[in-house]
N, C-alpha and C positions, 0 to 999 in steps of 0.2 A: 790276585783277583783274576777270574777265567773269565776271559769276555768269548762268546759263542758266537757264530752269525745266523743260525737260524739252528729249531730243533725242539722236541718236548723235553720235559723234564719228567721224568718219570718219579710217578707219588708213590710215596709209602708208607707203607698200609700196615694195619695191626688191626689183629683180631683179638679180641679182648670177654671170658664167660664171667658176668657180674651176678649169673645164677644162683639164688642163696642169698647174694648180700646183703643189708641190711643197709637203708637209707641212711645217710647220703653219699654213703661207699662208693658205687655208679658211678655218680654223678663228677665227684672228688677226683676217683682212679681214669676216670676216660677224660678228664681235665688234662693233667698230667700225660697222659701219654698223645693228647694232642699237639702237645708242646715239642714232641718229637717224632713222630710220623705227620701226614697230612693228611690221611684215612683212619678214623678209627671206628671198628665196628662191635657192635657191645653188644652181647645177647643178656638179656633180662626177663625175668620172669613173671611181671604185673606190669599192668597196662600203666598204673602208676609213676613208676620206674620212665615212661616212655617219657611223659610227659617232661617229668624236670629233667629227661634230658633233650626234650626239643627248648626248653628254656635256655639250659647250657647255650644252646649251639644260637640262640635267637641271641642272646648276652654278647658272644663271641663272633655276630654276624656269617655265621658260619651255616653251609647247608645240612640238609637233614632229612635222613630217611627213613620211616618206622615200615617194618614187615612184622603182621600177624603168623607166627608158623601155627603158634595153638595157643590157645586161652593160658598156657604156662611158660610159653617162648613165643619172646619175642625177639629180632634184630635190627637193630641202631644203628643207623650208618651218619658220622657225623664226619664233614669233610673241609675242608679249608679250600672256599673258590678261586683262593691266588694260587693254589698247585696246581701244575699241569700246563698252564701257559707258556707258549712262547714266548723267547728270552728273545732281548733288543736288538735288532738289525743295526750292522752297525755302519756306515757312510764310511767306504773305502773312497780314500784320495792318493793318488802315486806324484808326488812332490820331491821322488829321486833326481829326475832332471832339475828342478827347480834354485835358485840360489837365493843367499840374502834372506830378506825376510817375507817373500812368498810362500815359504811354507806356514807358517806364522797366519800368515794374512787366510791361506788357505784352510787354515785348521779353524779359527773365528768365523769366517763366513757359513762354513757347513755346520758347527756348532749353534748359532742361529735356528736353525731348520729342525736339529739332530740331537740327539742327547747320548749319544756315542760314536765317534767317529775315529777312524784307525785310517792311518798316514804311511807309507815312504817314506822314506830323511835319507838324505845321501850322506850326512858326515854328525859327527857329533856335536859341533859347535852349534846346527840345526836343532839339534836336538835339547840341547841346553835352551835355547829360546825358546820353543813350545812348552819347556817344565815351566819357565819362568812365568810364563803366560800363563799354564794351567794355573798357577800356585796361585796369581793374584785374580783369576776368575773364577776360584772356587771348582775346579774339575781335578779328579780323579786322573793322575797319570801314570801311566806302565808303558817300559819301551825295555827292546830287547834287539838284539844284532841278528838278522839272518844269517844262512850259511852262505848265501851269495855278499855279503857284508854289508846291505844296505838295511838303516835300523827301520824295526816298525814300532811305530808308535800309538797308543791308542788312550785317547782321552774321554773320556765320561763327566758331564756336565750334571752336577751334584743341585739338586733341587732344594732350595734354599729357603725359608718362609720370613717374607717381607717381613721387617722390623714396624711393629703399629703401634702406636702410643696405646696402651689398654688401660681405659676406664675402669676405676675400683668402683664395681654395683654390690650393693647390699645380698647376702645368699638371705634369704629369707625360710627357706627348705627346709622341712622337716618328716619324720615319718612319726607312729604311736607305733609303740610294744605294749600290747596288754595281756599280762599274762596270767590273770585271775578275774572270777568274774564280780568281782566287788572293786570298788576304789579305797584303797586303804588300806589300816588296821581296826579292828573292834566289832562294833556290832552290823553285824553280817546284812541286817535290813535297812539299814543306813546306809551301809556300803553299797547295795544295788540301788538305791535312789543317785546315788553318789559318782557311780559311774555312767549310767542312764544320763545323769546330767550334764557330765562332764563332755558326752558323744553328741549329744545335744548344742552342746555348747560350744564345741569345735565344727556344728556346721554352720555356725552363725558367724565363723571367722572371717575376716578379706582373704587369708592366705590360708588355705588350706591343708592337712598333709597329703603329702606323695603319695604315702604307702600307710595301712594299718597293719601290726601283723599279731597275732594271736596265736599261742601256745600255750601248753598246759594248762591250766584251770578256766581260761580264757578261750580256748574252744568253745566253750558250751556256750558263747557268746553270739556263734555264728548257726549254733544248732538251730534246726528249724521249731520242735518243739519244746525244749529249755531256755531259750533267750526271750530275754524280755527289751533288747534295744534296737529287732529288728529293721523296723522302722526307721531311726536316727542314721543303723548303717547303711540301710537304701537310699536313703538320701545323700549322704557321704559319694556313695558310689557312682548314683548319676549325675553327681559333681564332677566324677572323674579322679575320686580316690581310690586307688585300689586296695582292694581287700584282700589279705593271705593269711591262713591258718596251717598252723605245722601240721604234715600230716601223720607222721607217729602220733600224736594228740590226735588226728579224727577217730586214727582206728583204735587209740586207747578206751576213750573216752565212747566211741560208735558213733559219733557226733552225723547226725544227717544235716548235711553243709546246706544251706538255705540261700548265704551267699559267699561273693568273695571267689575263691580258687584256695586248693591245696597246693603248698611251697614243703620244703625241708629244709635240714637245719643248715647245708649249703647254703643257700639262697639266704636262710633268714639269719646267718653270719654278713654274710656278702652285703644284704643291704644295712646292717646294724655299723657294719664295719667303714660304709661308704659315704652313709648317709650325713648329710652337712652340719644336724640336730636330731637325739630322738631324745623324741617326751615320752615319760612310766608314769602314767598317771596311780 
């Protein structure tokens, strides 16, 4: 473990052309490469593109920057805010004069204060008391012999989350996939009474869903002039459900989005995969 005393850490960066890709390629490949750089910048070429990947970086708490070069390029700069920071200062104490169990005492008192503190020891047997003590207070220890032969020692206080008794609560949580614009099988004018109802009938619930999400046939549910459950989803949504429609499905279909947001099939993995229940009506 390399403990520093002060200094940046220099981020790194990747440039990344998603030009061409095809949804939710983008999204997917600058995933992945965030995972190993701390910068990544994506050039894409729909404004589309920009969007799911300001969601990526919204998902991943992460900053985010879009530049227009032309209506065919664009670049994405998405960044991880813990890089770049200054690494822990760390409470030097010189405890080579010191005997017995003063160093000990000296290394808990600054650790109080400190959550890295580096020591002097004049002998080993010093040094065996400070493990002993890291070991049973939960800190990180590294010690090493200078060239002048007095050891340094340096302890790091490991951030531990209080043990809570946790209450089992009901998840109640659910999202709707709908992905045709009838409920069911059979006769087709049934079926849109059927689904109409059904949207209906989910805004009359206590418990709400999270999320709707619409693709393929199911688009045309959010269309502005094809849909006949307008209505039921505006209502849903000033409840505070949100509304997503695939957007390979807008532009298959030409669907004029009336509500909701366009998602892709990233995201509408990500929530089918995370989600606590989903109902296919």
């Amino acid at each position: 473990m390399k403990f520093v005393a002060k200094g940046m850490i220099k981020m790194k960066k990747h440039e990344f052309n998603a030009k061409g890709m095809a949804c939710p390629l983008p999204v997917v490949q600058t995933k992945k490469l965030l995972a190993e750089y701390d910068v990544v910048e994506t050039t894409v070429d729909n404004f589309v593109a920009t969007e799911n990947l300001t969601k990526l970086a919204e998902q991943l708490n992460y900053n985010i920057d879009v530049k227009k070069v032309s209506d065919e390029e664009y670049i994405v700069t998405v960044s991880n805010p813990a890089a770049g920071k200054e690494e822990k200062k760390a409470k030097f104490i010189d405890t080579s004069e010191d005997r017995c169990v003063l160093p000990v005492i000296q290394a808990k008192r600054a650790l109080e204060k400190n959550s890295l503190v580096e020591l002097l020891v004049n002998d080993e047997e010093n040094v065996k008391k400070i493990h002993d003590f890291a070991a049973e207070n939960n800190c990180k220890f590294v010690s090493e012999v200078t060239e002048s032969g007095v050891y340094k020692v340096i302890l790091e206080k490991e951030v531990t989350e209080e043990k809570e008794q946790i209450l089992q609560i009901k998840d109640d949580s659910y999202i709707v996939v709908i992905n045709k614009q009838i409920m069911g099988h059979g006769n087709e004018e049934l079926g849109k009474k059927l689904i109409k109802a059904f949207l209906y009938t989910l805004t009359e619930q206590e418990v709400l869903p999270k999320k709707i999400l619409f693709y393929n046939g199911g688009a045309l549910l959010v269309d502005k002039n094809r849909s006949h459950v307008l209505k039921e989803l505006k209502e849903l949504e000033d409840n505070g459900v949100e509304i997503m429609c695939c957007g390979a499905c807008i532009d298959y279909y030409k669907v004029d989005l009336a509500i909701g947001n366009s998602s892709n099939m990233y995201f509408i993995v990500e929530d089918m995969r995370t989600a606590n229940r989903v109902v296919r009506p």
